[in-house]
C-alpha positions as semicolon CSV with decimal commas, in nm:
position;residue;x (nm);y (nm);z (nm)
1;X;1,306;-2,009;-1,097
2;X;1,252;-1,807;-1,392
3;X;1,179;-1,446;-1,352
4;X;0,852;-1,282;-1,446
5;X;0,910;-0,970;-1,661
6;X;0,813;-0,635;-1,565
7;X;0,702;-0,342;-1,633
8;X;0,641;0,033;-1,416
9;X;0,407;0,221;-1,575
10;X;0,489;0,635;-1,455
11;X;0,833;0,597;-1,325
12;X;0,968;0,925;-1,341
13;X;0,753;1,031;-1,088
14;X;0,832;1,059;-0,697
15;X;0,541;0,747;-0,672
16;X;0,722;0,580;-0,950
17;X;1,085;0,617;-0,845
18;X;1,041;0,405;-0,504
19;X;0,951;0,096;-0,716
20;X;1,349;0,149;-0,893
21;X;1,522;0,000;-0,579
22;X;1,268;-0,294;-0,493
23;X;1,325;-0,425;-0,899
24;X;1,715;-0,360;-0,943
25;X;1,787;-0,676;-0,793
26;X;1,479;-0,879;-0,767
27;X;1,451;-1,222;-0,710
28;X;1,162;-1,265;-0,864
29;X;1,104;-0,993;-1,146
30;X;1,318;-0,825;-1,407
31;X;1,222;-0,491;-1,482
32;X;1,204;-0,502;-1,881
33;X;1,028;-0,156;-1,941
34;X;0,993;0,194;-1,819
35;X;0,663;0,374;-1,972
36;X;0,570;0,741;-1,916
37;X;0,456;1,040;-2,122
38;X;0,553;1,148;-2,475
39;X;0,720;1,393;-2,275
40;X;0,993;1,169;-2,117
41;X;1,006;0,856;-2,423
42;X;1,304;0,832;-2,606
43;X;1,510;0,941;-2,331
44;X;1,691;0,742;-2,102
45;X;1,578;0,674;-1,737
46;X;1,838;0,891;-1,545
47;X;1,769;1,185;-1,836
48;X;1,389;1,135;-1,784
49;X;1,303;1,127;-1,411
50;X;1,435;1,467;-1,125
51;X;1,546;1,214;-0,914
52;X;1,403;1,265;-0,537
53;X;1,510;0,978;-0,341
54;X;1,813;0,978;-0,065
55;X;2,041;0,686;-0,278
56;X;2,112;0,700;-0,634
57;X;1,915;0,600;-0,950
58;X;2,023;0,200;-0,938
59;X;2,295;0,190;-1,183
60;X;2,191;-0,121;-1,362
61;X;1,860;0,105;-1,480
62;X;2,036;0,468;-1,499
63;X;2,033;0,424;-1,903
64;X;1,710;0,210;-1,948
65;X;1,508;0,367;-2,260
66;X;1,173;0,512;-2,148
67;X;0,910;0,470;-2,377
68;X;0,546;0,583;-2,488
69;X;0,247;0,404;-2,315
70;X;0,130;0,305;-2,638
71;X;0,467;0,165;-2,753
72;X;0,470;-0,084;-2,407
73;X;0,121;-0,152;-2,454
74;X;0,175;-0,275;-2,848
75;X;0,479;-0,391;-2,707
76;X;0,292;-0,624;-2,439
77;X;0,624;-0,830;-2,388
78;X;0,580;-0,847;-1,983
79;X;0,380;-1,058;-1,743
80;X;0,328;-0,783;-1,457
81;X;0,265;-0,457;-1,464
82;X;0,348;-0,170;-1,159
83;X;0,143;0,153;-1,228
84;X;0,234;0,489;-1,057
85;X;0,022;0,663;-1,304
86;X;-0,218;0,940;-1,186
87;X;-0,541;0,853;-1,108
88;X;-0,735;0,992;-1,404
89;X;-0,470;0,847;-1,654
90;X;-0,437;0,533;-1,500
91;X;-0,827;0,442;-1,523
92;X;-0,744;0,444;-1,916
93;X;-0,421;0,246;-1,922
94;X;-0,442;-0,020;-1,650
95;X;-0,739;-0,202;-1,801
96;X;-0,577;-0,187;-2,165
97;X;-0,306;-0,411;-1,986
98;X;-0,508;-0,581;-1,796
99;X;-0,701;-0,700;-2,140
100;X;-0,341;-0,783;-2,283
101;X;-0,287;-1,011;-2,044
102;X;-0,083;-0,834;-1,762
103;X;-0,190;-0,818;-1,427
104;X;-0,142;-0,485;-1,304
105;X;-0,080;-0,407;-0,957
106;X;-0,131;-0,047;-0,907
107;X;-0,080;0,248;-0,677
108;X;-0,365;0,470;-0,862
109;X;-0,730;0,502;-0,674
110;X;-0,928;0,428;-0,926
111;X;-1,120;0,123;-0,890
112;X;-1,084;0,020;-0,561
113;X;-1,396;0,086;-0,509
114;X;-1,514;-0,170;-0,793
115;X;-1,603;-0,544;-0,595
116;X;-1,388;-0,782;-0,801
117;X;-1,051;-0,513;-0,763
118;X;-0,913;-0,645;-0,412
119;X;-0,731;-0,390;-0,194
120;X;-0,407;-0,569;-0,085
121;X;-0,213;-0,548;0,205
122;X;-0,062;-0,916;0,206
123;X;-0,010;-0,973;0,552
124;X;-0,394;-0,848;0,627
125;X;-0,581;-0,948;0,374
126;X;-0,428;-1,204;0,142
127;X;-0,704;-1,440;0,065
128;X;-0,891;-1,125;-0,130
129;X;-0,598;-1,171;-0,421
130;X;-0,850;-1,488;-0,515
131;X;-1,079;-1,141;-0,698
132;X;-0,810;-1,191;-0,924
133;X;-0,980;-1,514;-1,067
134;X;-1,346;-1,353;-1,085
135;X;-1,208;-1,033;-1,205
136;X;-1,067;-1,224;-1,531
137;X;-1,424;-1,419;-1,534
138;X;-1,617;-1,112;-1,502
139;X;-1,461;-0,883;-1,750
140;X;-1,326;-1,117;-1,973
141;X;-0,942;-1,029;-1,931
142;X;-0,641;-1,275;-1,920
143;X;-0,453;-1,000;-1,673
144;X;-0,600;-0,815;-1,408
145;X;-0,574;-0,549;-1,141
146;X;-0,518;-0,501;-0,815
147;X;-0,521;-0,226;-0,563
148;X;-0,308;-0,027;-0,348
149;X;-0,481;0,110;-0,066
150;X;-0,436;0,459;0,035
151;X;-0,105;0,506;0,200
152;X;-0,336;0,646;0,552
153;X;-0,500;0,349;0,546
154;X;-0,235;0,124;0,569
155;X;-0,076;0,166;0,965
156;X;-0,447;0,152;1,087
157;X;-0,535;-0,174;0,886
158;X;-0,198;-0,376;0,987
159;X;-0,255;-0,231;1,366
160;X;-0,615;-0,352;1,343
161;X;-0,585;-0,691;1,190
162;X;-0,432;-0,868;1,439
163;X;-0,796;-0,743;1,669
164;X;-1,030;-0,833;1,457
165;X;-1,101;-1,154;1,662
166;X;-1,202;-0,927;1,966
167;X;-1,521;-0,834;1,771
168;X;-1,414;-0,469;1,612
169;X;-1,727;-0,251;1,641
170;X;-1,627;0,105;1,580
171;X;-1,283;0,275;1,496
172;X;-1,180;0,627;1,529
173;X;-0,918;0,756;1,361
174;X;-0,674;1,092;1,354
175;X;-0,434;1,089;1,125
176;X;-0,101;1,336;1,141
177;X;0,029;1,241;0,730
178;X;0,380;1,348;0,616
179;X;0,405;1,557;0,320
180;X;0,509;1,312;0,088
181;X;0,173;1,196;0,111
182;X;0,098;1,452;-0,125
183;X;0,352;1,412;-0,347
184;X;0,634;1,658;-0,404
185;X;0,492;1,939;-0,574
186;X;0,121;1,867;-0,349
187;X;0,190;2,090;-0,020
188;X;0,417;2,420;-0,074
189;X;0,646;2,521;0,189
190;X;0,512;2,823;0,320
191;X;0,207;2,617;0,352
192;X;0,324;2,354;0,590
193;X;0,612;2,523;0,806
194;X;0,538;2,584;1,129
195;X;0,170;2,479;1,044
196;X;-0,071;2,172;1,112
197;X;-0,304;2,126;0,739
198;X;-0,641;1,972;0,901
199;X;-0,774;1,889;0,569
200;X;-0,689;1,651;0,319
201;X;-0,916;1,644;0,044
202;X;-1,088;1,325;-0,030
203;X;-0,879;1,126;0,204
204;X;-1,124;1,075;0,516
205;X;-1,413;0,891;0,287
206;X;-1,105;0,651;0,118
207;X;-0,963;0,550;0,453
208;X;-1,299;0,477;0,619
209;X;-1,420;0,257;0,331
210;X;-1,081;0,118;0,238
211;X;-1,003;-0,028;0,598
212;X;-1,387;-0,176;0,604
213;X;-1,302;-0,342;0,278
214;X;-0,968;-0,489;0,360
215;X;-1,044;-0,622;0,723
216;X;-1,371;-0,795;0,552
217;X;-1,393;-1,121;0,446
218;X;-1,401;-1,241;0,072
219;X;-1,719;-1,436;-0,018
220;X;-1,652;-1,610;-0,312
221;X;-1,968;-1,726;-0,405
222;X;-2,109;-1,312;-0,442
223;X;-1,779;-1,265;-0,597
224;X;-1,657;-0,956;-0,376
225;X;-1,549;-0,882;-0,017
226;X;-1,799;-0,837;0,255
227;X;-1,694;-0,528;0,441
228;X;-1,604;-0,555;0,801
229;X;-1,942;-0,457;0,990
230;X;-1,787;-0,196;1,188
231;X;-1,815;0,173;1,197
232;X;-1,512;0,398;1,111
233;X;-1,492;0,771;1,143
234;X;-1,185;0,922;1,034
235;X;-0,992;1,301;1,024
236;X;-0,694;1,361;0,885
237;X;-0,463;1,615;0,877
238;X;-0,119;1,717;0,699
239;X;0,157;1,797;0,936
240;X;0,531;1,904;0,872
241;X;0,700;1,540;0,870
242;X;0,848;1,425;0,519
243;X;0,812;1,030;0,554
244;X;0,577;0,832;0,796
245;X;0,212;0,858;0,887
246;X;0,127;0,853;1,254
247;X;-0,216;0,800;1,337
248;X;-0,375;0,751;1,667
249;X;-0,694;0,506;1,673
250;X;-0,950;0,485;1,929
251;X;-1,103;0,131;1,917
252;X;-1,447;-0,025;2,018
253;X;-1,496;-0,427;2,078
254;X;-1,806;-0,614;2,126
255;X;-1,671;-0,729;2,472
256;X;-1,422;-0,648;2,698
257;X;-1,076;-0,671;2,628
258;X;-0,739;-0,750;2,809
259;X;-0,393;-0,508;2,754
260;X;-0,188;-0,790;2,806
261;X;-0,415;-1,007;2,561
262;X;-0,412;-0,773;2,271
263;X;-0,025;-0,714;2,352
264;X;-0,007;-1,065;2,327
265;X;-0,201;-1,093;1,956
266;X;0,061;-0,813;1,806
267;X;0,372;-0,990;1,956
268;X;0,233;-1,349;1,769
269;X;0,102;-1,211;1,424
270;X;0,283;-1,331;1,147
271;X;0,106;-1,400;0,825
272;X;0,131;-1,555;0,439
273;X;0,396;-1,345;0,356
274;X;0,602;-1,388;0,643
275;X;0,544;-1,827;0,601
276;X;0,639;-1,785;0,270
277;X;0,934;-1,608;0,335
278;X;0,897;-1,358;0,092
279;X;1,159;-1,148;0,014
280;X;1,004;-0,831;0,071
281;X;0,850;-0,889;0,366
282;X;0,920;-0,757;0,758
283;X;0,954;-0,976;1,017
284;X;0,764;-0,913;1,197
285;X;0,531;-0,701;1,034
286;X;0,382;-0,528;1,341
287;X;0,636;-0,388;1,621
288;X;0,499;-0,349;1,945
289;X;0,630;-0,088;2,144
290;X;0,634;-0,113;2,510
291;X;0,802;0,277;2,567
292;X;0,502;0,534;2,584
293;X;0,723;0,749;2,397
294;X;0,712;0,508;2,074
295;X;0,657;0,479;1,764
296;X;0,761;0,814;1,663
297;X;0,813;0,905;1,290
298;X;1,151;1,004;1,321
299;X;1,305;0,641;1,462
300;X;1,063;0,413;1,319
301;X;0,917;0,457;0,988
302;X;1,213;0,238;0,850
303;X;1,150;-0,048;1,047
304;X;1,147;-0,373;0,818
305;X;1,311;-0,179;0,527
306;X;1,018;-0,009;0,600
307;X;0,821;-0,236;0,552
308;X;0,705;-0,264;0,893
309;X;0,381;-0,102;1,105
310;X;0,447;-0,022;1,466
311;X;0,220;0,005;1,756
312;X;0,258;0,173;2,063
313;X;0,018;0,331;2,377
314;X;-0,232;0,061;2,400
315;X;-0,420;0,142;2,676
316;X;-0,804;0,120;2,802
317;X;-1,015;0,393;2,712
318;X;-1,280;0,472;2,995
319;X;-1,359;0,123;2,993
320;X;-1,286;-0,265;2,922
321;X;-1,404;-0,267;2,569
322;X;-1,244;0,030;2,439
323;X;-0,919;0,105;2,329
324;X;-0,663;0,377;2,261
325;X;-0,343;0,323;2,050
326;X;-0,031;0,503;1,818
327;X;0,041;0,302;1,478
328;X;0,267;0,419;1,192
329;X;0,391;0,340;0,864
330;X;0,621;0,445;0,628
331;X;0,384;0,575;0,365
332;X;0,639;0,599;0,037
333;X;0,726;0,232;0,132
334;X;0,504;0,007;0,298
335;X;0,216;0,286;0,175
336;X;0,339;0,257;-0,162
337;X;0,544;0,081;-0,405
338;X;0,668;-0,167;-0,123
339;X;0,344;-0,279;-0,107
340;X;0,282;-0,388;-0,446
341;X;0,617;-0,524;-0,499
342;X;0,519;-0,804;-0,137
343;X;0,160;-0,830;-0,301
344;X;0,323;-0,950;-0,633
345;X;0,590;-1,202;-0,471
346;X;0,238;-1,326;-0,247
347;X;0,026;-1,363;-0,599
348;X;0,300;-1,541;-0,804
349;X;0,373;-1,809;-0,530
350;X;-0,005;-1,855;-0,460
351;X;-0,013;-1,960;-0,834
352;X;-0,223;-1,617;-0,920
353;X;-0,036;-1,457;-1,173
């Protein structure tokens, strides 16, 4: 199989930089371009990017050229795009590619609130990568975009989706997010030693509406995704881990529900990706933890190539149709450019891109 070309769009960044080690070696995609700022084109990659990752800049990009965004967009020589562009200056750029003919799959919030953008977690919600098609109807582009959700959002949708055939009817949520959530200039140290942050600006109102929108179902025919009809209250707080959000949810069915049953649903779910035998993606993508003492951030936010969710302390709360349970995920990984990397492999062999 030929490759598709690539592209990462913000590279030097600490977003950007986790995308280098999915693309050295891909099966699937060749990484023909690194674009950034005027401040880092014309240099090479390993001159360009303060490298902030454990292993070393892959050595088969150390010397790729970096250039302008407006040199790779008149460029327009690849077929996918990964953005790790900030927010604001992605909601310029990724349509501009999108227009050219690239579909972009990006880590930047912007637009995932729009209903033709899906919100991708492959294993969850794989059929909403068919907004793809109406997107390019709607707006008239031969590319197209899709979504990263937030990086909080991600362990509670994987430990929710394989309940959502109990009847979900309310979700509460308490998030303790590693710093690397914030980036790493976003929390200073005297901030975060020895300290519990319980605010995270922004971040409660994109994981409550982000999970709704992921665990609905796509209706073609309106051309968008019909949220999940469930409540979902969130809080979320910044604590002094570096990789791996922990979050403990607090679950509400229509009916009652058996421990051993919903046990059971977590040890069976598999999905596209994993049929497909993607190479990106964990198997399985949900661990379930028996020890009360598991998952802890520590000894399993690399699970999968961290790739994988975990689940642990699924218990009754107060009654048969209520829940308590501990899910994690690595956020820089599965959270983040991990991700989009599976959700790219899952739209090129559904024929999508």
């Amino acid at each position: 199989m030929a490759k598709l070309s690539a592209a990462i769009l913000g590279p030097t960044g600490m977003a950007g930089q986790q995308f280098m080690p999915f693309l050295a070696e891909h099966p699937y995609f060749e990484l023909k371009i690194l674009a950034a700022s005027e401040r880092s084109a014309g240099k090479s990659y390993k001159d360009a990017a303060k490298w902030y990752q454990e292993k070393p800049i892959p050595s088969n990009l150390a010397d790729m050229p970096v250039v302008s965004m407006e040199e790779a967009l008149k460029k327009a020589e690849v077929d996918i795009v990964f953005s790790a562009l900030p927010s604001k200056v992605a909601e310029g750029w990724e349509p501009k590619f999108a227009e050219k003919g690239m579909t972009v799959f990006s880590d930047a919030g912007c637009f995932r609130d729009e209903p033709d953008v899906p919100v991708i977690i492959p294993e969850v919600n794989y059929p909403h990568l068919k907004l793809l098609k109406i997107q390019q109807s709607k707006r008239g582009w031969q590319g197209g975009i899709v979504k990263n959700p937030n990086c909080t959002t991600v362990a509670a949708a994987m430990a929710l989706a394989p309940l959502r055939k109990y009847g979900i009817k309310r979700v509460n949520l308490a998030s303790m997010q590693a710093v690397s959530g914030a980036g790493y200039d976003g929390v200073p140290s005297m901030a975060i030693l020895d300290n519990v942050i319980p605010y995270i600006e922004g971040e409660e109102e994109k994981v409550e509406y982000e999970n709704l929108k992921i665990l609905g179902e796509l209706d073609e025919s309106k051309g968008e995704v019909n949220l999940l009809p469930a409540v979902f209250s969130a809080s979320c707080h910044r604590v002094c881990t570096i990789n791996g959000h922990i979050e403990a949810l607090f679950v509400e069915f229509e009916n009652d529900v058996e421990i051993e049953d919903l046990r059971q649903s977590y040890l069976n779910f598999t999905s596209r990706p994993q049929e497909l035998d993607l190479p990106t993606a964990p198997k399985p993508p949900v661990v379930l933890f028996d020890d009360p003492y598991r998952p802890q951030v520590k000894l399993d936010r690399n699970l999968g190539n961290g790739m994988a969710a975990s689940v642990g302390r699924i218990r009754h709360d107060k009654d048969k149709h209520r829940i308590k349970l501990i899910a994690l995920a690595h956020n820089t990984v599965r959270g983040a450019a991990g991700n989009l990397v599976l959700a790219a492999e899952l739209a090129l062999k559904d024929g999508l891109i």
